[in-house]
C-alpha positions as CSV (number, residue, x, y, z in Angstrom):
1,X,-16.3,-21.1,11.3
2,X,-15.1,-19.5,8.3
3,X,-17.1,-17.0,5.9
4,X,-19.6,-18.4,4.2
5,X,-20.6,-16.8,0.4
6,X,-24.1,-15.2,0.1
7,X,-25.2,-15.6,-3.6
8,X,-28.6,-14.5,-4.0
9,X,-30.8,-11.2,-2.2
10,X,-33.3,-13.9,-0.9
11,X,-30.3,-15.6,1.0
12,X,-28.8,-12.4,1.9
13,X,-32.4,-11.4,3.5
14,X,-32.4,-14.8,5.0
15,X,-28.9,-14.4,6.7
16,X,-29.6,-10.8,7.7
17,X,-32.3,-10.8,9.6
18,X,-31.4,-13.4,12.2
19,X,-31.3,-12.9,15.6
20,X,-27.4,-14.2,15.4
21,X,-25.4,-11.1,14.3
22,X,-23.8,-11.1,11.1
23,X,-20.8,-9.8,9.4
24,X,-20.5,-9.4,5.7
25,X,-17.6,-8.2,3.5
26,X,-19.1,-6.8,0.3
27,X,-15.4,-7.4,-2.2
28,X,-14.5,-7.8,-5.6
29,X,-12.1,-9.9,-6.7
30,X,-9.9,-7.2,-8.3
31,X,-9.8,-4.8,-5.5
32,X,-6.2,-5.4,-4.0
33,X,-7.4,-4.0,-0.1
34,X,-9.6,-6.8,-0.2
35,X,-6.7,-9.1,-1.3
36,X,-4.8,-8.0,1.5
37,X,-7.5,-8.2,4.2
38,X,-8.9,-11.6,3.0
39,X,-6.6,-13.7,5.1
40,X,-7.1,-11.6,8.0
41,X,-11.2,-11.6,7.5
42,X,-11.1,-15.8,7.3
43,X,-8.7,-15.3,10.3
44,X,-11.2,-13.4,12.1
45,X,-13.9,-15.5,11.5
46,X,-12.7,-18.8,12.9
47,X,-11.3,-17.2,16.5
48,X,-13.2,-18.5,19.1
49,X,-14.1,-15.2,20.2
50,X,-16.4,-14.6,17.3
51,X,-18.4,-18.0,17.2
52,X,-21.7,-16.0,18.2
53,X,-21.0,-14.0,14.6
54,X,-22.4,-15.7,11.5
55,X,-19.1,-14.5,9.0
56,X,-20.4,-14.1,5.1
57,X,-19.4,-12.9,2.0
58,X,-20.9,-11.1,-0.8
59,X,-18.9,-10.5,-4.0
60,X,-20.1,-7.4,-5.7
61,X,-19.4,-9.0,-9.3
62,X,-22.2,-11.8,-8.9
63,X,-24.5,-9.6,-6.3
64,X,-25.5,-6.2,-7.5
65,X,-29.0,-6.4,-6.6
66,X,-27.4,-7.2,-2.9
67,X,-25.2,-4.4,-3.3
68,X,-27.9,-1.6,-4.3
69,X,-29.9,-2.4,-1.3
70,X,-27.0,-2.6,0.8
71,X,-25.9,1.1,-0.4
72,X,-22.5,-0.5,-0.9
73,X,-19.9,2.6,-2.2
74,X,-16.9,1.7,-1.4
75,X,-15.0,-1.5,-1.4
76,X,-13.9,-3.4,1.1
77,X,-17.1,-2.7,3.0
78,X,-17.9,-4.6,6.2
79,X,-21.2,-4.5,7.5
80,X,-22.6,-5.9,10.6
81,X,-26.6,-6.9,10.9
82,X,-28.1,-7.9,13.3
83,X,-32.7,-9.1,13.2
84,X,-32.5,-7.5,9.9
85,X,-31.1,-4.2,11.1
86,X,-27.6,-2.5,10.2
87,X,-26.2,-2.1,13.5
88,X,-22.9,-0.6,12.2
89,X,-20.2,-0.7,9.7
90,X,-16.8,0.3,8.8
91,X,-15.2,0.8,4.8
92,X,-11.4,0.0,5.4
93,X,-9.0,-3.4,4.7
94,X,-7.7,-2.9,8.5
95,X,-7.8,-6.0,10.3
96,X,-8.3,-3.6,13.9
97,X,-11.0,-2.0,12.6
98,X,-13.0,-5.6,11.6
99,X,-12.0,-7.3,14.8
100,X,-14.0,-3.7,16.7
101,X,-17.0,-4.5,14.3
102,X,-16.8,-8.1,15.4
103,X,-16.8,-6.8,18.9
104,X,-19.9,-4.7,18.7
105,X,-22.3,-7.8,19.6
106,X,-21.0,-8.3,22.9
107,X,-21.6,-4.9,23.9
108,X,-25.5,-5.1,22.8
């Protein structure tokens, strides 16, 4: 499954605070370490090994209200949620350091 876009806070709630962990990338469209991680991120997302992760996307430009409650600072940020709750997240365009987040579920 690829990422999916989250365009509103009531959808980002919504997709948050399932019991399926999630993994959003909070980008904007100019930021070139988001450029560069993008293909690996929509890798990521479709690997078998990940289809218990619900992948989404949240571009700062069209989701600021999603980005103050978030406490989004720097960009690329990848979060992982998980019932509503942070459960961790890292601020680097490193594909590594993604694929760990991604990893994190299985080790709940």
């Amino acid at each position: 499954m690829s990422a999916t876009p989250v365009k509103s806070l009531e959808q980002f709630h919504e997709v948050i605070s399932g019991s399926t962990p999630t993994l959003v990338a909070f980008w904007m469209v100019w930021n070139e370490p988001w450029r560069k991680m993008t293909p690996s991120f929509e890798s990521i997302s479709k690997e078998a090994e990940y289809s218990g992760i619900n992948f989404r996307t949240v571009n700062l430009d069209e989701g600021q209200d999603i980005v103050e409650e978030a406490g989004i600072k720097v960009i690329p940020t990848f979060m992982l949620y998980k019932d509503g709750v942070q459960i961790d997240g890292v601020n680097a365009a490193l594909p590594d350091h993604v694929k760990k987040l991604a990893q994190q579920p299985n080790e709940l």
